[in-house]
C-alpha positions in Angstrom: 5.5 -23.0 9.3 6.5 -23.7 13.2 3.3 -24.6 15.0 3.0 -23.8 18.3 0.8 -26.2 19.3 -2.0 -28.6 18.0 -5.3 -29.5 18.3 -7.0 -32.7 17.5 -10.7 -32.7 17.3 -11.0 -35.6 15.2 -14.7 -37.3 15.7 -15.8 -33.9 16.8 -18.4 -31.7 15.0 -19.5 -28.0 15.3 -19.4 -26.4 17.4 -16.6 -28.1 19.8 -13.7 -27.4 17.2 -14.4 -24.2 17.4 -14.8 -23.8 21.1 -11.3 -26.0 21.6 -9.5 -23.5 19.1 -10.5 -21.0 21.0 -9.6 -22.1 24.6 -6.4 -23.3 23.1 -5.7 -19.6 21.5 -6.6 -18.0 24.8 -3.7 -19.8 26.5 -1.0 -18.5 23.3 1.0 -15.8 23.0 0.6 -13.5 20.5 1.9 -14.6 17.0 1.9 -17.7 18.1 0.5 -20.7 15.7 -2.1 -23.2 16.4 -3.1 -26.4 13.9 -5.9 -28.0 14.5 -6.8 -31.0 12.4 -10.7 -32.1 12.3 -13.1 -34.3 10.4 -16.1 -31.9 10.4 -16.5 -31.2 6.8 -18.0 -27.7 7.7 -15.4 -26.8 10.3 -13.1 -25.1 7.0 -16.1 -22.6 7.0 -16.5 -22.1 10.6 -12.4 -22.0 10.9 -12.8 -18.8 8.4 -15.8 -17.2 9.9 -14.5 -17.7 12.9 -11.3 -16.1 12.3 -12.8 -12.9 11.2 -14.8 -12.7 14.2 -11.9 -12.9 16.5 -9.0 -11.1 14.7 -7.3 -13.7 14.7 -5.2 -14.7 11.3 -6.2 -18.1 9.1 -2.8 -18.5 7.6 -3.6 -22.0 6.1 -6.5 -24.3 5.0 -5.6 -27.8 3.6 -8.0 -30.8 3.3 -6.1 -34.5 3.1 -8.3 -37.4 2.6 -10.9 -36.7 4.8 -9.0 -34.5 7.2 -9.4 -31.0 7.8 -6.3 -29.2 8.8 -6.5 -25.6 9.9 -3.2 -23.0 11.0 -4.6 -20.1 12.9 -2.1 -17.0 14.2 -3.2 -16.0 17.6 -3.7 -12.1 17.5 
């Protein structure tokens, strides 16, 4: 995958990932990829709900050690 651009919201919990994500998409392009890596341990729920919400594509979940790493596709 070629990301775009990334986020890092370590140290931050819900809802600030969320609202960072979204900023951040705003300012994409369209089809455009976005990582952003967190240590909320709910934000891989939020990152999906979230996604359907705004149409925009979760391509990729992943959780290393106790990291949270999400790829969203700007719509």
């Amino acid at each position: 995958m070629n990301i775009d651009k990334e986020l890092d919201t370590r140290g931050l919990n819900c809802p600030l990932p969320i609202l960072k994500a979204k900023k951040a998409l705003a300012a994409m392009e369209s089809g455009q990829l976005l990582r952003v890596v967190s240590t909320d341990a709910g934000s891989t729920r939020d990152f999906q709900a979230f996604a359907k919400q705004t149409g925009n594509d979760l391509m990729d979940q992943q959780t290393v050690g106790n990291e949270f790493i999400h790829v969203l596709k700007r719509r």
